[in-house]
N, CA, C and O atoms as CSV, one atom per row, in Angstrom:
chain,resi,resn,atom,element,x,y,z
A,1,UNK,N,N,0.823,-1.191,0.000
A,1,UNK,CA,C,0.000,0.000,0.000
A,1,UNK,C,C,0.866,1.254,0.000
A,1,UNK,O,O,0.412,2.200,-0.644
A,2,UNK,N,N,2.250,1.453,0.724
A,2,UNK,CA,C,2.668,2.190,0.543
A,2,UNK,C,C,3.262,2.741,-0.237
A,2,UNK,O,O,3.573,3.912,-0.021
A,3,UNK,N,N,3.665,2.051,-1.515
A,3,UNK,CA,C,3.693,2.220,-3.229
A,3,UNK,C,C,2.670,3.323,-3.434
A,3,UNK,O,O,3.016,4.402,-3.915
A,4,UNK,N,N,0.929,2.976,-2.938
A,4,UNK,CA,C,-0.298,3.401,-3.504
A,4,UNK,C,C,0.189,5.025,-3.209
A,4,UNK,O,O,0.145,5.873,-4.101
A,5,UNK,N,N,0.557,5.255,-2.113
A,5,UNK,CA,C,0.903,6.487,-1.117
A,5,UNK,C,C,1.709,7.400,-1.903
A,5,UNK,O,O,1.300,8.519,-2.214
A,6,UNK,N,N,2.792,6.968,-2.215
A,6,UNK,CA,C,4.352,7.463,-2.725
A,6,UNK,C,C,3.681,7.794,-4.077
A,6,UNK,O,O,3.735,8.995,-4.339
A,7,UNK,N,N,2.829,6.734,-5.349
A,7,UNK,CA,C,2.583,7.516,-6.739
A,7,UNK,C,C,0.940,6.914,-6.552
A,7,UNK,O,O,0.621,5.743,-6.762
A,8,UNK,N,N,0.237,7.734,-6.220
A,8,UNK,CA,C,-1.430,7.696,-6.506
A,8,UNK,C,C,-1.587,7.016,-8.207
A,8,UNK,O,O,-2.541,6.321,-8.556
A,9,UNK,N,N,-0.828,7.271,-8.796
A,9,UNK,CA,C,-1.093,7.028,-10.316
A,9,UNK,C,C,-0.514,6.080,-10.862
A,9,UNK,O,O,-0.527,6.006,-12.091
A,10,UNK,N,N,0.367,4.783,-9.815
A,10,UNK,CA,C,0.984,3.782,-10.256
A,10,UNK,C,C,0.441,2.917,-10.628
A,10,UNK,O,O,-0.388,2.374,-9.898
A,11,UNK,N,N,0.682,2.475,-11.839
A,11,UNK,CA,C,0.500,1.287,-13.187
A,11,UNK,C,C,-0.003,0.155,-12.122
A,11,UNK,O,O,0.655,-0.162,-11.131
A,12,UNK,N,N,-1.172,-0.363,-12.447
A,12,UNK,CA,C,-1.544,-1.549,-11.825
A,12,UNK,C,C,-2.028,-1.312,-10.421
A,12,UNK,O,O,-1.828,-2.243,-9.640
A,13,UNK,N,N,-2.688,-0.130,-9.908
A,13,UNK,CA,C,-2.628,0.632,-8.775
A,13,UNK,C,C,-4.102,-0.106,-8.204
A,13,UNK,O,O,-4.589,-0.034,-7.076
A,14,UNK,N,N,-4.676,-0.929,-9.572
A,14,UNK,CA,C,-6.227,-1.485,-8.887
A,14,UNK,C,C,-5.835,-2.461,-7.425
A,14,UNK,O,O,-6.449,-2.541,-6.361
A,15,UNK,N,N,-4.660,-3.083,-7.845
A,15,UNK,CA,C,-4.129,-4.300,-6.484
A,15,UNK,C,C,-4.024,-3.232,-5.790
A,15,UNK,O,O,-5.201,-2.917,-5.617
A,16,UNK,N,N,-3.550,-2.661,-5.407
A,16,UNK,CA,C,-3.212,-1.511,-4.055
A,16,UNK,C,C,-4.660,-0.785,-3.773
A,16,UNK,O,O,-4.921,-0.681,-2.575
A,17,UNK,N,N,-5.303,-0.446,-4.368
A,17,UNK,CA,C,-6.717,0.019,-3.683
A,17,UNK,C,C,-7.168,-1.135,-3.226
A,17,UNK,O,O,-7.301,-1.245,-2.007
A,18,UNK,N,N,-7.491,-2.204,-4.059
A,18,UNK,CA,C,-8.182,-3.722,-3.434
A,18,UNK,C,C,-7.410,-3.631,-2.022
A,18,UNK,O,O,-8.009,-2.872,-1.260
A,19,UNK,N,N,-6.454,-4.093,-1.561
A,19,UNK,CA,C,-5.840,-4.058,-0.656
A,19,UNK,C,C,-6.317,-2.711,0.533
A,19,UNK,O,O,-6.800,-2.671,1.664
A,20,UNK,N,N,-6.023,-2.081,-0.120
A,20,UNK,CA,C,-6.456,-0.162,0.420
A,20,UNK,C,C,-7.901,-0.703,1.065
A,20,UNK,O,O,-7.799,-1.036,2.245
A,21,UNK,N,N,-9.133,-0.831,0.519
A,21,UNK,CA,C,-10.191,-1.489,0.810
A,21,UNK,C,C,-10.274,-2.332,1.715
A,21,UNK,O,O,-10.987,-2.079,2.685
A,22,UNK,N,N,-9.412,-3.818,1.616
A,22,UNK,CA,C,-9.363,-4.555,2.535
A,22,UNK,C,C,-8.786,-4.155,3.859
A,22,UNK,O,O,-9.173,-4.848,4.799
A,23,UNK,N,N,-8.058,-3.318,4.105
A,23,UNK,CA,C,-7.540,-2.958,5.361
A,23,UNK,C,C,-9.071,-1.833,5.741
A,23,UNK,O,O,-9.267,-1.954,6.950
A,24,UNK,N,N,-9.952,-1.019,5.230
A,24,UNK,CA,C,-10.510,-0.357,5.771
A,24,UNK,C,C,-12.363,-1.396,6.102
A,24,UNK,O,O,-13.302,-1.049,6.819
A,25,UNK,N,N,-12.217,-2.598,5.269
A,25,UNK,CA,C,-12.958,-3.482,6.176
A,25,UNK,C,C,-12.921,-4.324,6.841
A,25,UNK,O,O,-13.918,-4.830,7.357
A,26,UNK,N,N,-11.683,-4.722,7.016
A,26,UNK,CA,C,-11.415,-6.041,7.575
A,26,UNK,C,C,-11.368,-5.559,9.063
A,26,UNK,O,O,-10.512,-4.748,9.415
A,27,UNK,N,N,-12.265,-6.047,9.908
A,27,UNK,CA,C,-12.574,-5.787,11.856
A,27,UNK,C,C,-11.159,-6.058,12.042
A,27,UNK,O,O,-10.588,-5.217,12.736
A,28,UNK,N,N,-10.390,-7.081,11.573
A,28,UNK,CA,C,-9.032,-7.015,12.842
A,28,UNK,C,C,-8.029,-6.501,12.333
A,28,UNK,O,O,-6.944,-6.912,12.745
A,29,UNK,N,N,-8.044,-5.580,11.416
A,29,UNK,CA,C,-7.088,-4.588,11.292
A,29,UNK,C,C,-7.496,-2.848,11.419
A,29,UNK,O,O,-8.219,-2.253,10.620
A,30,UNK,N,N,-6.940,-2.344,12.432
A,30,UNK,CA,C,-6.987,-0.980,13.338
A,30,UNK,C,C,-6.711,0.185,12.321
A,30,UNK,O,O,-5.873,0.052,11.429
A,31,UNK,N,N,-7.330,1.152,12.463
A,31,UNK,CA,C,-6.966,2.182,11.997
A,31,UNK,C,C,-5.573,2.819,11.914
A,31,UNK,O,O,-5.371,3.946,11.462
A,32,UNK,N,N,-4.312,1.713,12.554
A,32,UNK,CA,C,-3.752,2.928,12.498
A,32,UNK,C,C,-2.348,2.560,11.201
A,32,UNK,O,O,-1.448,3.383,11.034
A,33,UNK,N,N,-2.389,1.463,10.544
A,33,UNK,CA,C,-1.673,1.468,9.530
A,33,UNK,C,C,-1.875,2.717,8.697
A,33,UNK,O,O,-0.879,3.374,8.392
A,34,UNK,N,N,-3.128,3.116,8.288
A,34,UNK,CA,C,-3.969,4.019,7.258
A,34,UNK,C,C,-3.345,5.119,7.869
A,34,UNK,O,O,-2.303,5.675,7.524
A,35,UNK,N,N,-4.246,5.431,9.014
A,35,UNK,CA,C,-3.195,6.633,9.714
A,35,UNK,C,C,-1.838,7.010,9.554
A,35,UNK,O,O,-1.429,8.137,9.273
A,36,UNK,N,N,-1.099,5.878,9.774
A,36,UNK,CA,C,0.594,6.053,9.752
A,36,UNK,C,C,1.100,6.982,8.081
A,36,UNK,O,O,1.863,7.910,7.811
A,37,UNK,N,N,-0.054,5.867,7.112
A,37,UNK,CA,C,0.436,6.437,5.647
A,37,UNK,C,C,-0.112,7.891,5.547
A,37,UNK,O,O,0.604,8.825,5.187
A,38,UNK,N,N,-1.588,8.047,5.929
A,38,UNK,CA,C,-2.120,9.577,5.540
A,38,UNK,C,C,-0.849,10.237,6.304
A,38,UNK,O,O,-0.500,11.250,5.699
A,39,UNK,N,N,-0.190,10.024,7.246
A,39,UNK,CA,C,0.544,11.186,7.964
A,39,UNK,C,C,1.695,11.157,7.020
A,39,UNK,O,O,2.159,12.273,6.789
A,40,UNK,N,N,2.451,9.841,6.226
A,40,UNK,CA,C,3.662,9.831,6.524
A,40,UNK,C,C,3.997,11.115,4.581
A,40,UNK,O,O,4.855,11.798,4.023
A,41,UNK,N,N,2.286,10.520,4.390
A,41,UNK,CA,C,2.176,10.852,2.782
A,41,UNK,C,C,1.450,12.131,2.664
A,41,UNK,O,O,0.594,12.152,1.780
A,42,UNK,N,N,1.622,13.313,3.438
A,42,UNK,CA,C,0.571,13.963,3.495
A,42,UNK,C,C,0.276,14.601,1.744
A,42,UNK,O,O,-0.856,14.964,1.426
A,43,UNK,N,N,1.267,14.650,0.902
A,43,UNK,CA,C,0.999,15.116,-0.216
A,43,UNK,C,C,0.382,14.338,-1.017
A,43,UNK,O,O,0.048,14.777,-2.117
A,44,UNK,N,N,0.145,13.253,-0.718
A,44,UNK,CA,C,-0.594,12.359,-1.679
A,44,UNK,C,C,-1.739,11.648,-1.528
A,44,UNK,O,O,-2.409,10.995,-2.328
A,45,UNK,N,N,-1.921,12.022,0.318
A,45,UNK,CA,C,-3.045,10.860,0.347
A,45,UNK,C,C,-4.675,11.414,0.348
A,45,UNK,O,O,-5.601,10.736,0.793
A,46,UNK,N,N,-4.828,12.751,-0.227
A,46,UNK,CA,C,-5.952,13.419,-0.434
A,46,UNK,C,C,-6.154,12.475,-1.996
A,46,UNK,O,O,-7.240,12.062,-2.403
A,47,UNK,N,N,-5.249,12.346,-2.469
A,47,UNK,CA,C,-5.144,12.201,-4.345
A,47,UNK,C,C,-5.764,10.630,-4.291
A,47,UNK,O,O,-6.573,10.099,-5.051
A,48,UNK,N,N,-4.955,9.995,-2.894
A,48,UNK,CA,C,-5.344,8.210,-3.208
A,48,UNK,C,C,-6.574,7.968,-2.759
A,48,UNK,O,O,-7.211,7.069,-3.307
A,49,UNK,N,N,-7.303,8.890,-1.417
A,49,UNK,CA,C,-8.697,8.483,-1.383
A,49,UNK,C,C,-10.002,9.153,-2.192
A,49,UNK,O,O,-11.214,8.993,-2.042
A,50,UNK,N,N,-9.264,9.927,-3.062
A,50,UNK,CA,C,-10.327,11.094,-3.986
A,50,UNK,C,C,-10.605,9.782,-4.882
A,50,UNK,O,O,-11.761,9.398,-5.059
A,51,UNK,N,N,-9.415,9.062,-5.481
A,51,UNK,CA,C,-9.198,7.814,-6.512
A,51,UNK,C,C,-10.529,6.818,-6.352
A,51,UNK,O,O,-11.545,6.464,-6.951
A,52,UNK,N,N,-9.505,6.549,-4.639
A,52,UNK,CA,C,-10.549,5.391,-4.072
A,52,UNK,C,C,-11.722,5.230,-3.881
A,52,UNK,O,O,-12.390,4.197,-3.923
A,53,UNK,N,N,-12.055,6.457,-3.623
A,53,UNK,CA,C,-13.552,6.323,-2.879
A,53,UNK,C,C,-14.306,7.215,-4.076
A,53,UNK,O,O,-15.351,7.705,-3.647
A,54,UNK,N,N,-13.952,7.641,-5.875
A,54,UNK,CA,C,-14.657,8.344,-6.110
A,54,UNK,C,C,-15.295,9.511,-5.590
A,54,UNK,O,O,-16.521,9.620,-5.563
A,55,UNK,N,N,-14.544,10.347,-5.194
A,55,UNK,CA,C,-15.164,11.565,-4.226
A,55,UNK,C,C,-14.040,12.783,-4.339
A,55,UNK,O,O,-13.252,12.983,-3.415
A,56,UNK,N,N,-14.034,13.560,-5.522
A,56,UNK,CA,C,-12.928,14.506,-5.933
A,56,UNK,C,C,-12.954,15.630,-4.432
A,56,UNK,O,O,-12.120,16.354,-3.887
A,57,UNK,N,N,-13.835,15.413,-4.282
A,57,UNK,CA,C,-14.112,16.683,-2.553
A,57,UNK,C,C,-13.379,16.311,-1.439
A,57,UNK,O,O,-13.232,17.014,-0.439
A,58,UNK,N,N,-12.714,14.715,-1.688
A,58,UNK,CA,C,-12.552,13.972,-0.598
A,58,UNK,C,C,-11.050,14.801,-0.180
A,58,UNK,O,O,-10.163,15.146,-0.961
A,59,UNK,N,N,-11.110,15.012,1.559
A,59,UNK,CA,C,-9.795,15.584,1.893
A,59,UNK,C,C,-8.985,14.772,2.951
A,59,UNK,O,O,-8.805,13.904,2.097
A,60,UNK,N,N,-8.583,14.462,3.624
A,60,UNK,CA,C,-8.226,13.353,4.879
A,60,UNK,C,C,-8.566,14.586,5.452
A,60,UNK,O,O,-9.697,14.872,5.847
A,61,UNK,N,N,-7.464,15.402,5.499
A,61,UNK,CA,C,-7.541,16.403,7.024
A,61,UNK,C,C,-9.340,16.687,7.618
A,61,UNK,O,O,-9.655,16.512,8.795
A,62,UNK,N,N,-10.344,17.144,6.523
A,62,UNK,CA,C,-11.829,16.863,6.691
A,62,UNK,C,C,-12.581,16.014,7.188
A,62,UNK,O,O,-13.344,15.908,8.148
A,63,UNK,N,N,-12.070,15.184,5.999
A,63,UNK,CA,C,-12.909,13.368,6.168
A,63,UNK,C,C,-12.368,12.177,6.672
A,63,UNK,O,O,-13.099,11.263,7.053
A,64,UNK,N,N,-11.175,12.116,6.704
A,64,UNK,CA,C,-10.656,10.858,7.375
A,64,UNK,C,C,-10.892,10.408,8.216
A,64,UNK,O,O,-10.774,9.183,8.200
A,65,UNK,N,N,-11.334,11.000,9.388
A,65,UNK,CA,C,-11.789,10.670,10.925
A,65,UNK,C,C,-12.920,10.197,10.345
A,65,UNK,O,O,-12.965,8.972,10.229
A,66,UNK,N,N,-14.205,11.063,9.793
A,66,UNK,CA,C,-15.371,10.556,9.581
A,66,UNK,C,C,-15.212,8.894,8.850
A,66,UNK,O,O,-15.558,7.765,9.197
A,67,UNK,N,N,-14.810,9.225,8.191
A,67,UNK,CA,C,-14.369,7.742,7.300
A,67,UNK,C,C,-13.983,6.744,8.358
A,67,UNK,O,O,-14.875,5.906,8.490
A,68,UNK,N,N,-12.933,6.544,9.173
A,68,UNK,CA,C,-12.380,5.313,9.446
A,68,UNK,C,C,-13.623,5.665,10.820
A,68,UNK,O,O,-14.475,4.854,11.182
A,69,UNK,N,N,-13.535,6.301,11.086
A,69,UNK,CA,C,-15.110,6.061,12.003
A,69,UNK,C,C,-16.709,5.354,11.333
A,69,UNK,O,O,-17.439,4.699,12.078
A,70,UNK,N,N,-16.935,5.512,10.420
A,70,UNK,CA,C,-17.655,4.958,9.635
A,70,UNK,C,C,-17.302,3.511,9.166
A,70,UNK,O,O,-18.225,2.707,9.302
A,71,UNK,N,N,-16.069,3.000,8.607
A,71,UNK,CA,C,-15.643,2.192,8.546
A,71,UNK,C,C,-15.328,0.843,9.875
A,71,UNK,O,O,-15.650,-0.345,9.883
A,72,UNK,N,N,-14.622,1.637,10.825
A,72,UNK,CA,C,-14.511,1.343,12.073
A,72,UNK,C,C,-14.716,0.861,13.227
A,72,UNK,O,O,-14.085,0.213,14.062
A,73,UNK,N,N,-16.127,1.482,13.060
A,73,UNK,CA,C,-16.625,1.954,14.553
A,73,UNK,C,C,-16.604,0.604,15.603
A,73,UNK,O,O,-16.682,1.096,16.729
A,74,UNK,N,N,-16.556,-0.395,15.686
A,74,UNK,CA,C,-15.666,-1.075,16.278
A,74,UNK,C,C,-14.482,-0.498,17.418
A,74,UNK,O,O,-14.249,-0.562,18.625
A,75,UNK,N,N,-14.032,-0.021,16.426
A,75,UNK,CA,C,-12.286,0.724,17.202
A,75,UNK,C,C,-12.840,1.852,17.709
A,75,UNK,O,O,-12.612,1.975,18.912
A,76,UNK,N,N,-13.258,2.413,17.397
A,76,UNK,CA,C,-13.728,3.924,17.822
A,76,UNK,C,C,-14.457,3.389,19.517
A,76,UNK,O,O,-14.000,3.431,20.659
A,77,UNK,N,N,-15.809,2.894,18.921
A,77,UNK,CA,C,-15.923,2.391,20.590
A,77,UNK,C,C,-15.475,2.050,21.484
A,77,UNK,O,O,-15.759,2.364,22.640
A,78,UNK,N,N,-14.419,1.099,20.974
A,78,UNK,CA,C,-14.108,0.114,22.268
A,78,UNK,C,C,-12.773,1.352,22.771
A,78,UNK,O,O,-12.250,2.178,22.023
A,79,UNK,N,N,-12.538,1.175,23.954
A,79,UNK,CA,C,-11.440,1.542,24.843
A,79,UNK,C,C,-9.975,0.941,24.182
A,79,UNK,O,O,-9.707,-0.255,24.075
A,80,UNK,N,N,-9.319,1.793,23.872
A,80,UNK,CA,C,-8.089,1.530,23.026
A,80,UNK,C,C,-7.107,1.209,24.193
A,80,UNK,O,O,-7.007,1.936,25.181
A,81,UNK,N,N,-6.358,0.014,24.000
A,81,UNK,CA,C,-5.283,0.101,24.962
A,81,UNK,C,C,-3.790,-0.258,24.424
A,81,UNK,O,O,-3.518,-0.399,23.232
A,82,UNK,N,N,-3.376,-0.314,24.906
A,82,UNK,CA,C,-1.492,-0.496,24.398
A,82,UNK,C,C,-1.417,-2.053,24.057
A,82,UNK,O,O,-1.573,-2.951,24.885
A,83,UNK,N,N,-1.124,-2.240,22.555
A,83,UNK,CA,C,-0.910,-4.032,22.329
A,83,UNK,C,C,0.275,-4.116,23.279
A,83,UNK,O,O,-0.332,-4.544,24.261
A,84,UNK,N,N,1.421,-4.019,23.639
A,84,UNK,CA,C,2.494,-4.115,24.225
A,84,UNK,C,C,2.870,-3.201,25.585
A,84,UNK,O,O,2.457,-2.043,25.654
A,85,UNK,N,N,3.446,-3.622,26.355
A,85,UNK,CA,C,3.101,-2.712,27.748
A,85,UNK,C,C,4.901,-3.379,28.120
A,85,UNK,O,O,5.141,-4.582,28.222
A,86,UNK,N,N,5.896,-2.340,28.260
A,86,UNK,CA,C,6.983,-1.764,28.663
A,86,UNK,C,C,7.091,-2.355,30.202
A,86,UNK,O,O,6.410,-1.851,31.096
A,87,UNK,N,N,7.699,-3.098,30.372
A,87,UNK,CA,C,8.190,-3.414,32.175
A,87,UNK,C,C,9.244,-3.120,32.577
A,87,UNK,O,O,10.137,-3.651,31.916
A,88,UNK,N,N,9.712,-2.282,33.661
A,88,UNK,CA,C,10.833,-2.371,33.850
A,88,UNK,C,C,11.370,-3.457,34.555
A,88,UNK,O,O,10.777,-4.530,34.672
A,89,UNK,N,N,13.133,-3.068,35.311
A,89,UNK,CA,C,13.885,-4.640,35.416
A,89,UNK,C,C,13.257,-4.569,36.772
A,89,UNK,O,O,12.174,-4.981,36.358
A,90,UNK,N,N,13.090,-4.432,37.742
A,90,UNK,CA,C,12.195,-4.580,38.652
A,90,UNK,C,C,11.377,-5.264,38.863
A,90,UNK,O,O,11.240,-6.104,39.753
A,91,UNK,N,N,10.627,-4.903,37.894
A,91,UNK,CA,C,9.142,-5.649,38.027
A,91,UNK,C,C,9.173,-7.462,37.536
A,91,UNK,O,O,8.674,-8.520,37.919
A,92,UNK,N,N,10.412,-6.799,36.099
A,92,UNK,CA,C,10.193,-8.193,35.415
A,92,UNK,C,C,11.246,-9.492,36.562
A,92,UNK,O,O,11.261,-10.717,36.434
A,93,UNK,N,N,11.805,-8.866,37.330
A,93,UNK,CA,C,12.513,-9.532,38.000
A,93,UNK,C,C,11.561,-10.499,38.769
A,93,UNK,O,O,11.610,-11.724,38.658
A,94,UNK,N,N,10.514,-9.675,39.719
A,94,UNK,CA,C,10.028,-9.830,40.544
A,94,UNK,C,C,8.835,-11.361,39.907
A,94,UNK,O,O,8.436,-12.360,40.505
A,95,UNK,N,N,8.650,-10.956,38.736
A,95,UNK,CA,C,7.576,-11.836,37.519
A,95,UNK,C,C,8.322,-12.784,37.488
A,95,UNK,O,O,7.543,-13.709,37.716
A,96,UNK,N,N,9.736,-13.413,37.311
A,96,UNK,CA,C,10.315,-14.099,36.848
A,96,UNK,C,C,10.305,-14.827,38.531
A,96,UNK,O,O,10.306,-16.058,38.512
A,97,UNK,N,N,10.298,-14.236,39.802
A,97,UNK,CA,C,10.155,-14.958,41.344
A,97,UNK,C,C,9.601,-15.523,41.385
A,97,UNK,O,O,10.165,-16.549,41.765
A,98,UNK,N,N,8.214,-15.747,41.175
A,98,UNK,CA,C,7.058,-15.379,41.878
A,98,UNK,C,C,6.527,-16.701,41.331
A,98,UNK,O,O,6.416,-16.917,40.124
A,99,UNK,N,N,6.164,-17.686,42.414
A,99,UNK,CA,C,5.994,-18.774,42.549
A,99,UNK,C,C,4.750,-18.998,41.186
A,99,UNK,O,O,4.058,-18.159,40.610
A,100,UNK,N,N,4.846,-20.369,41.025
A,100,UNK,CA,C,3.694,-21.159,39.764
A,100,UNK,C,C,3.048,-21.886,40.081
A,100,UNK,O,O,2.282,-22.423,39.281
């Protein structure tokens, strides 16, 4: 997808929207791949969802929230928490004691 990002107008670009699509329905993938690219692409990714979604008006900075909220709402509801959670040596010490 991040090809789709870098040239909106790349040859064979239908696989990368299909894909583009599948990440914005598929429940167990999170909003925030999409996110990462609208940020990382800001010059292009007004151009890839105007493409995608048929909608020349379409802007991220506007619509994107509405969108992956619409798409989403799943994620939006539920209470977001950290996939991975940081321990320090302390603690993990204490985890590694502590009877089974």
């Amino acid at each position: 997808m991040r090809d789709l990002f870098v040239n909106p107008d790349l040859p064979g670009r239908t696989h990368h929207q299909d894909l583009l699509r599948a990440y914005l329905r598929e429940e167990s993938i999170t909003p925030l791949p999409i996110r990462r690219l609208a940020a990382a692409h800001p010059e292009t990714v007004d151009i890839v969802f105007q493409k995608l979604l048929r909608r020349p008006d379409f802007s991220w900075n506007e619509h994107g929230d509405a969108l992956l909220r619409r798409r989403k709402p799943w994620y939006v509801e539920a209470e977001q928490r950290p996939g991975v959670s940081v321990i320090g040596d302390r603690l993990s010490e204490l985890l590694r004691r502590r009877p089974r």
